[in-house]
C-alpha positions as CSV (number, residue, x, y, z in Angstrom):
1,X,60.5,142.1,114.7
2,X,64.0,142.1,115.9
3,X,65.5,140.2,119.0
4,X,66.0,142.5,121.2
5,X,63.2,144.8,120.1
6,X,60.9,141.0,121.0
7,X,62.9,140.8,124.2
8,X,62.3,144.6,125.0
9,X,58.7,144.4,124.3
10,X,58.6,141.2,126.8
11,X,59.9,142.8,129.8
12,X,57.6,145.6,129.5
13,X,54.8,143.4,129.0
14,X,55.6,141.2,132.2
15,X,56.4,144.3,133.9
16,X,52.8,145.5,133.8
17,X,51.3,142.0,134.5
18,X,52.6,141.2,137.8
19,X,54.2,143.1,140.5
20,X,57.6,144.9,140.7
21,X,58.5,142.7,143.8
22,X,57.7,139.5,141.6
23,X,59.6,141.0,138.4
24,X,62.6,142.6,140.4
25,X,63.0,139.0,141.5
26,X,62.6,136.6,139.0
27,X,62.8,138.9,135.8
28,X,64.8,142.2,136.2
29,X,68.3,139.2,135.6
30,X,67.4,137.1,132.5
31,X,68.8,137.6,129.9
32,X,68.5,136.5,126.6
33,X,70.4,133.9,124.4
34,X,68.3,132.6,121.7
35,X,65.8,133.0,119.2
36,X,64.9,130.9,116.5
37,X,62.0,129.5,114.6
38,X,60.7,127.2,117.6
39,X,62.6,128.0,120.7
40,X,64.1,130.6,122.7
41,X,66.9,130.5,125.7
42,X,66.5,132.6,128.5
43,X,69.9,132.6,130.7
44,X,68.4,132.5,134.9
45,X,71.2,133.4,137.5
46,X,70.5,130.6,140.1
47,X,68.4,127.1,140.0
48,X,65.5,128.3,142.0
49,X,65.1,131.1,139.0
50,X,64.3,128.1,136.9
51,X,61.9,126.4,138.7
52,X,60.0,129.8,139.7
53,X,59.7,130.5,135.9
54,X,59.0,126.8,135.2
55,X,56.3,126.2,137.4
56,X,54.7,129.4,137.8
57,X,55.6,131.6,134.9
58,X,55.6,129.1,132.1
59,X,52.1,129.6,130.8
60,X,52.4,133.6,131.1
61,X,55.6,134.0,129.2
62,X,54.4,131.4,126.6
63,X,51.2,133.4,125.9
64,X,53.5,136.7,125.9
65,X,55.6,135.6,123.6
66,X,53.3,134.4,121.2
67,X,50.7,137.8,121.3
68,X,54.6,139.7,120.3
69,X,55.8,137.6,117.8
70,X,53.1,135.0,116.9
71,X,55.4,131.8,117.0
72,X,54.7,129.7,119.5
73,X,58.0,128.8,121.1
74,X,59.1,126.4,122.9
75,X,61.1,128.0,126.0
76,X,64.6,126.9,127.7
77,X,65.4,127.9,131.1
78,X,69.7,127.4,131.5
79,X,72.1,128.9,134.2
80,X,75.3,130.3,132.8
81,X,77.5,127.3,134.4
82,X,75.5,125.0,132.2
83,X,75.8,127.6,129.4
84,X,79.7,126.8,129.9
85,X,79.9,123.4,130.0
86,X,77.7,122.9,127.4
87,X,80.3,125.4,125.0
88,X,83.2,123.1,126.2
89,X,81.5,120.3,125.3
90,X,80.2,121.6,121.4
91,X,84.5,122.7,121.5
92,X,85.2,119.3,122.2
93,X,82.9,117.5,119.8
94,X,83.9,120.1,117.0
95,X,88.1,119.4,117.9
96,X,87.2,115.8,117.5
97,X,85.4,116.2,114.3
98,X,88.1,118.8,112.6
99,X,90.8,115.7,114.1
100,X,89.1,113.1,112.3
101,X,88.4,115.1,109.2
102,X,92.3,116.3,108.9
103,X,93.8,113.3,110.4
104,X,96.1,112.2,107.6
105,X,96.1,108.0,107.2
106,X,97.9,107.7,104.0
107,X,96.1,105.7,102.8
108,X,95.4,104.6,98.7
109,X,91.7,105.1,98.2
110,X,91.8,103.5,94.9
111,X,92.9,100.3,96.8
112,X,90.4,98.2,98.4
113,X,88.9,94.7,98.7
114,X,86.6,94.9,95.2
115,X,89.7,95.2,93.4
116,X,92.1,93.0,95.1
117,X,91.6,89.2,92.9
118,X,91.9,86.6,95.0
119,X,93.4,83.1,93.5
120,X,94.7,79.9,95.4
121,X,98.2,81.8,96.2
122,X,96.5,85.0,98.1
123,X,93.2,83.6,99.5
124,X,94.4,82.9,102.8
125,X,95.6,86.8,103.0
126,X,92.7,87.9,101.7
127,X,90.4,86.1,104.2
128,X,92.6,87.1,107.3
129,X,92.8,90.9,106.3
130,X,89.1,91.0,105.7
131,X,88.5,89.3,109.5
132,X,91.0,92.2,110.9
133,X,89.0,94.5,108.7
134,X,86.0,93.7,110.6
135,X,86.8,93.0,114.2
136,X,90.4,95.4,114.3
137,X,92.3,94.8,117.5
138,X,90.7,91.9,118.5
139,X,91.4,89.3,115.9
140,X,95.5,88.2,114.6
141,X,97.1,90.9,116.0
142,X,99.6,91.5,114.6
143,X,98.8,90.4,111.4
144,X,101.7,89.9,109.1
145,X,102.1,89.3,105.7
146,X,105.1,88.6,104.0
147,X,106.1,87.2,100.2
148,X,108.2,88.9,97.4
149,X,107.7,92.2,96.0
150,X,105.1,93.1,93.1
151,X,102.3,89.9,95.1
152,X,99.7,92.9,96.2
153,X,100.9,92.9,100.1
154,X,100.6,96.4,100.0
155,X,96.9,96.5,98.2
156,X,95.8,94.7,101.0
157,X,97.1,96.7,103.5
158,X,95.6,99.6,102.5
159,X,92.7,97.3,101.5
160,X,92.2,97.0,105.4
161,X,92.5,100.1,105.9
162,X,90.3,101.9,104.0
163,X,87.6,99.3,105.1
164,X,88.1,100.0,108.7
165,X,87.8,104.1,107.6
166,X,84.9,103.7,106.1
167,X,83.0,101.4,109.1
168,X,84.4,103.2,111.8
169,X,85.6,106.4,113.3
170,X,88.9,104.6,114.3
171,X,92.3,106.3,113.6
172,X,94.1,104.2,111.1
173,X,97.8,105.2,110.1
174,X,99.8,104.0,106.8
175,X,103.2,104.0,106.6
176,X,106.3,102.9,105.3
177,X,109.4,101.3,107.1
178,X,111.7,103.9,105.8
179,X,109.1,106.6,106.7
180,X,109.3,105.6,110.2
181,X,112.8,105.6,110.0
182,X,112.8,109.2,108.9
183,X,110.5,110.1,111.6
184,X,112.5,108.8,114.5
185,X,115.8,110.2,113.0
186,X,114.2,113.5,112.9
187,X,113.9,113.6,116.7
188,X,117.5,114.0,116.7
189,X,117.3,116.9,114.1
190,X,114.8,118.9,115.7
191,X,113.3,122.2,114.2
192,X,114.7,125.3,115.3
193,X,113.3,126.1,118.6
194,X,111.3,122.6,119.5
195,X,112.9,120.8,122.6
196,X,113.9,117.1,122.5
197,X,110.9,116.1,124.5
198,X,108.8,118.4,122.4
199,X,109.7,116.5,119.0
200,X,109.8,113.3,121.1
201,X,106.3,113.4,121.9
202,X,105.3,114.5,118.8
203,X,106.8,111.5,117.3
204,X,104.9,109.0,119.9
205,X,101.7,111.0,119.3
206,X,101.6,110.1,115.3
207,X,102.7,106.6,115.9
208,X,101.2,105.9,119.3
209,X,98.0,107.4,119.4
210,X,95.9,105.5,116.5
211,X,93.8,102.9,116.7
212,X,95.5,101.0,113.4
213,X,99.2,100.9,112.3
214,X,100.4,99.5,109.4
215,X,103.5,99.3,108.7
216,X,105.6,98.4,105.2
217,X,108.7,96.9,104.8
218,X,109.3,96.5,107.8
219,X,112.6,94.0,106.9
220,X,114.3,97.6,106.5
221,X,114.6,97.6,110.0
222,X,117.3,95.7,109.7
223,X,120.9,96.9,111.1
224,X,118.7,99.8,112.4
225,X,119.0,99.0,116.2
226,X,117.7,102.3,118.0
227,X,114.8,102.0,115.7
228,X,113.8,98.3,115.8
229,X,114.2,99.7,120.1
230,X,111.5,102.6,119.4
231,X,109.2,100.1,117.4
232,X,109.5,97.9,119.7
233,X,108.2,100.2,122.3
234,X,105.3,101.3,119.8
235,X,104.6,97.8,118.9
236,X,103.8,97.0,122.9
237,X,102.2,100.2,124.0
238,X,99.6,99.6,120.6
239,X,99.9,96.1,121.5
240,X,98.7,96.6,125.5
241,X,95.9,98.7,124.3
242,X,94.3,96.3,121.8
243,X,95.4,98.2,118.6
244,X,95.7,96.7,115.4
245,X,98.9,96.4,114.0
246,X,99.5,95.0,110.4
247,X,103.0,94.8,108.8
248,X,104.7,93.7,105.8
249,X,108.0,92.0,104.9
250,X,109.4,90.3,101.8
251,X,110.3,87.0,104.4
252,X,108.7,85.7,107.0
253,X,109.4,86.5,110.8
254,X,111.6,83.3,111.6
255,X,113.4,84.6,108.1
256,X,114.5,88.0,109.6
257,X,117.7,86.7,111.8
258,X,119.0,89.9,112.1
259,X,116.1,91.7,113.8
260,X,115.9,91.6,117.7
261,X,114.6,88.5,118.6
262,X,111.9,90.2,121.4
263,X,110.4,91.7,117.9
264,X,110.8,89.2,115.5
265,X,108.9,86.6,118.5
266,X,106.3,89.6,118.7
267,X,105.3,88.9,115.1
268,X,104.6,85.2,116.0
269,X,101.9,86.6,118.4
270,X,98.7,87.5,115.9
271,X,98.9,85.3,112.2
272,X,101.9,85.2,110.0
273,X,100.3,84.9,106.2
274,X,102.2,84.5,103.3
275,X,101.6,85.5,99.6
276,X,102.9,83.5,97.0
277,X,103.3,84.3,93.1
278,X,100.3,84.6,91.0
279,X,99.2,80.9,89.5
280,X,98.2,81.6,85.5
281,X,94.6,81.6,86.2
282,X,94.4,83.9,88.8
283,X,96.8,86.5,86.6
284,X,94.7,86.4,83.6
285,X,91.9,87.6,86.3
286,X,93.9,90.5,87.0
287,X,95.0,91.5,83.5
288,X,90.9,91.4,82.9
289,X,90.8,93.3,85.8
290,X,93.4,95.5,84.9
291,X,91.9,96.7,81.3
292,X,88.1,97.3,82.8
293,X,87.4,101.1,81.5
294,X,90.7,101.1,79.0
295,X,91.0,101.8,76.1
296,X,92.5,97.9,75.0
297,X,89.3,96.2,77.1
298,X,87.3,95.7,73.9
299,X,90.3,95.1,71.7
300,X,91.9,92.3,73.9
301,X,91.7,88.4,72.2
302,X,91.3,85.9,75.1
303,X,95.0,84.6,73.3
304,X,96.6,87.7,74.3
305,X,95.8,87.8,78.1
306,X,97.4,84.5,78.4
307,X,100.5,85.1,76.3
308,X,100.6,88.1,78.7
309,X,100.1,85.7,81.4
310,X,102.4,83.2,80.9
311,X,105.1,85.7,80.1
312,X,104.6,87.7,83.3
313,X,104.8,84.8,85.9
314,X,106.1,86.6,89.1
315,X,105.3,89.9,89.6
316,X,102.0,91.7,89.6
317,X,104.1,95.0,89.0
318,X,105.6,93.6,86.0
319,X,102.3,92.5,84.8
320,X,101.1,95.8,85.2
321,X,103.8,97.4,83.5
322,X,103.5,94.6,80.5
323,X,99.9,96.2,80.3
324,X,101.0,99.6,79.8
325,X,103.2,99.6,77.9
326,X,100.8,97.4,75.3
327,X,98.3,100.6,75.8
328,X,101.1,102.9,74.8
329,X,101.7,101.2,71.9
330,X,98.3,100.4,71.1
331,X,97.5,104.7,71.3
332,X,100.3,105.2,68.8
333,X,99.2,102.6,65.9
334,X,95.4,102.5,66.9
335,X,94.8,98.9,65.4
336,X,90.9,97.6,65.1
337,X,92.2,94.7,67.2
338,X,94.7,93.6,69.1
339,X,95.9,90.0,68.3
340,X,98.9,87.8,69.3
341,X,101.0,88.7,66.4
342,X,100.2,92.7,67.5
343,X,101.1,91.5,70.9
344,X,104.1,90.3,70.0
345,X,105.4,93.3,68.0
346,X,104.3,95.7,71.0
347,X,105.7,93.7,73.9
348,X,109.4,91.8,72.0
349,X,111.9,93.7,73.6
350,X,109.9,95.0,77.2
351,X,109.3,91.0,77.9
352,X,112.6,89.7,76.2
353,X,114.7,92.1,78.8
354,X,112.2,91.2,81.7
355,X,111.0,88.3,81.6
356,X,112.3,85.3,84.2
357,X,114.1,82.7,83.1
358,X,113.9,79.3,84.5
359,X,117.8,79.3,83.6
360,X,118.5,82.7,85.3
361,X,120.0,80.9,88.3
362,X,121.8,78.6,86.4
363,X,123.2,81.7,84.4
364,X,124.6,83.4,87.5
365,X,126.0,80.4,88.3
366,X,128.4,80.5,85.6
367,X,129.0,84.2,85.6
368,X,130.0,83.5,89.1
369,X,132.2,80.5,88.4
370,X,134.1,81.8,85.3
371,X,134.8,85.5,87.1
372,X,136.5,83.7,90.1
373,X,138.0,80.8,88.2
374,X,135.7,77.9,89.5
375,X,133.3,75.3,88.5
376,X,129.3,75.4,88.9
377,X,129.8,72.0,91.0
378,X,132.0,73.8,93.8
379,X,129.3,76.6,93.6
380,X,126.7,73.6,94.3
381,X,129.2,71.2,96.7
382,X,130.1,70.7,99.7
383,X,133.3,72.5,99.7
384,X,134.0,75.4,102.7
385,X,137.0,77.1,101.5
386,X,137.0,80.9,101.3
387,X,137.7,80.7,97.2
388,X,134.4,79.3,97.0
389,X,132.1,79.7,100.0
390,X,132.4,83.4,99.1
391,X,131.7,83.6,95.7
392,X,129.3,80.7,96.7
393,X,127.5,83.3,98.7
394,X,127.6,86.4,96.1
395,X,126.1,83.9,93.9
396,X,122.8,83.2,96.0
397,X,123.0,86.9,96.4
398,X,123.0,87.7,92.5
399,X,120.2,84.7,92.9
400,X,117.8,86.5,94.6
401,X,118.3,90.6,93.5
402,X,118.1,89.2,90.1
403,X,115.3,86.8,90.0
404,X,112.2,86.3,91.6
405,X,113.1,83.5,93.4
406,X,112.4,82.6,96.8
407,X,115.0,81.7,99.7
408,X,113.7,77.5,99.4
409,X,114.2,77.5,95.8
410,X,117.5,79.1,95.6
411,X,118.7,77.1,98.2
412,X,118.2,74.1,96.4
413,X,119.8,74.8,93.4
414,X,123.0,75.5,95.6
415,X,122.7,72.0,96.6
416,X,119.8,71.6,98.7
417,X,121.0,74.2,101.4
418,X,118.8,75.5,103.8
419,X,116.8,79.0,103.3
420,X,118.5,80.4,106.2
421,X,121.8,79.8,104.7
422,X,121.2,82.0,101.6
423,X,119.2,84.7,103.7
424,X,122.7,84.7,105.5
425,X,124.8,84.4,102.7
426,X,122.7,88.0,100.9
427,X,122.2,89.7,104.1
428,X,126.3,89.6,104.4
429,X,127.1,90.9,101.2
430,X,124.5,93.4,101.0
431,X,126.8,94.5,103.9
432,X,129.9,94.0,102.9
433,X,129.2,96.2,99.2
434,X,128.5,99.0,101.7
435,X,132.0,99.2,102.7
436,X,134.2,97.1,100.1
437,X,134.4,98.9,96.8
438,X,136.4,96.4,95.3
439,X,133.7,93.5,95.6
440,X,130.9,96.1,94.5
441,X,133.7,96.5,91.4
442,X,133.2,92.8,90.9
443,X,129.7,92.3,91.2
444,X,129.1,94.9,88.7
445,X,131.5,93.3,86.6
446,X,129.7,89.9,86.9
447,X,126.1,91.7,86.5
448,X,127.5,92.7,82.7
449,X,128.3,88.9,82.0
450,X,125.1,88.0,82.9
């Protein structure tokens, strides 16, 4: 029977059962919402029709119903206010639901805690991402995590991430220093027809209304001072509400002198946690790691993870690009097994180019010395002089874009100087080469000698 041939065949039913007075007055203005296998909604213009029907009519229109249709429903009563409010709130619900399910995090799904191997030099991270992970906004906020490129600060970033996801409905947002950048500059190069405050708000909406920021690179920031003032302004309006905020940085916060000091004191607030360089053991874990499901992982003697090991020392990048390119090389000559001397043949000129040298430093040292007519000892001494502090200080600069040294250990093999010093000394050429072509003539020139 259809639905409004049942409804129909109600009110004539009814109609005949009491009197017109009773049906003009609690009948003759229902109307009809729903029908399915178990209930049916009956819209009632005022409250009183409700509890009429309710508590005098229930049993009649029950037995009704069932004689018509044989289903045995069960029966709503609703007015039409709570019809609308109860629309707004399935709108609201289903908004929410289409806003988490679109919301964009940016996040790397294939990066998470199972696959992030933990060793003495990343344990401490690992532990105080997982805590964040668990309790976000409420434990080390901010958390930041800083150490050279290629150490996995950016696995377990999006480690976090993708755990908090998955436990929770909470808005989590991954991005990149420079992305932000981009963002905030775009407010200035609005699309045709969108107002200042239009694209403005916009802007604070993506980065102000998430539960989770993370944030990459964030050393970029530097010489960017309207941006460092609008992160600033995220950072405490996230901050206020008890958001998380994670961030990255190749140095640590008291290492960043030429950020604001308000932000770089803001970092202090949660748990600063470095990540240092893989030890051997905990990188032939990852190259095991690495080859699970390839097509080297049965191939692979134990002697050729750790030649792999101890010629990748610094970088877990480089390690993973030592890997490919074995697996390249291994699809190409398909060998039964892959031994050291295979190894060897496959990997001679990727690890001969790339490879760290303990005497890398050293080296720069006299391609310095020799292009400006010094000595290696005034590059080490005490001397102040502008012939040799600057080509002291493009040294320590060369140092550290060209090894994977940190600030400590460069320092001392320029004669014990401080870290700050040489995070001085490559902050100021990195500026200067912006706007002196003659010294980015020489560098160059001193890169080739190398």
């Amino acid at each position: 029977m259809l639905v409004e041939e049942l409804w129909q065949n109600f009110l004539n039913t009814i109609k005949n059962e009491i009197n017109s007075a009773s049906f003009n007055a609690w009948f003759n203005d229902l109307k009809l919402l729903n029908v399915d296998n178990e209930s049916i909604t009956i819209q009632v213009p005022m409250e009183i029709h409700k509890k009429i029907l309710g508590d005098n009519y229930y049993s009649l229109i029950e037995d009704i119903l069932f004689k018509l249709s044989g289903i045995n429903y069960d029966i709503r009563f609703i007015l039409e206010d709570e019809l609308k409010s109860t629309v707004e709130t399935t709108r609201i619900e289903i908004q929410k639901v289409q806003e988490q399910t679109f919301w964009e995090t940016n996040l790397n799904q294939d990066l998470n805690f199972d696959n992030f191997i933990v060793g003495d030099t990343n344990r401490l991270a690992k532990v105080a991402g997982m805590a964040v992970a668990e309790q976000p906004g409420k434990i080390h906020n901010p958390l930041f995590i800083y150490g050279k490129s290629g150490l996995g600060k950016t696995h377990l970033m999006h480690a976090i991430g993708n755990f908090i996801t998955e436990h929770s409905n909470k808005k989590v947002l991954y991005t990149t220093c420079d992305m932000f950048m981009t963002d905030y500059i775009e407010i200035a190069n609005m699309e045709k027809g969108q107002s200042a405050l239009d694209s403005s708000n916009h802007f604070k909406e993506k980065y102000r209304n998430v539960d989770v920021l993370i944030i990459d690179d964030i050393q970029y920031l530097v010489g960017a001072e309207k941006t460092q003032q609008e992160f600033f302004h995220t950072f405490n309006s996230l901050h206020r509400s008890n958001k998380q905020i994670i961030i990255s940085s190749d140095r640590s916060p008291d290492d960043l002198k030429i950020l604001e000091e308000r932000l770089r004191s803001r970092f202090m607030w949660g748990l600063p946690v470095d990540i240092y360089p893989p030890d051997f053991d905990l990188r032939c874990r990852i190259i095991k790691q690495k080859i699970k499901g390839t097509s080297i992982a049965d191939k692979l003697d134990e002697n050729v993870i750790e030649f792999i090991a101890n010629s990748c020392q610094n970088d877990v990048r480089f390690l993973e690009g030592t890997l490919n390119r074995l697996m390249a090389y291994t699809a190409m000559i398909v060998p039964e097994k892959i031994d050291l001397e295979f190894a060897n043949e496959a990997l001679k000129d990727f690890i001969n180019v790339n490879i760290y040298s303990e005497n890398s430093i050293s080296g720069i040292q006299k391609a310095v010395a020799d292009f400006y007519k010094i000595t290696v000892e005034d590059l080490k001494g005490k001397k102040r002089g502008a012939n040799i502090a600057y080509p002291r200080q493009i040294a320590m600069y060369l140092s550290r874009m060209l090894t994977e040294e940190t600030f400590p250990r460069i320092g001392l093999e320029f004669g014990g100087r401080d870290h700050s010093t040489v995070i001085y000394a490559c902050d100021k050429i990195d500026s200067d080469i912006k706007s002196n072509k003659k010294l980015e003539y020489e560098i160059n020139e001193i890169k080739n000698k190398i």
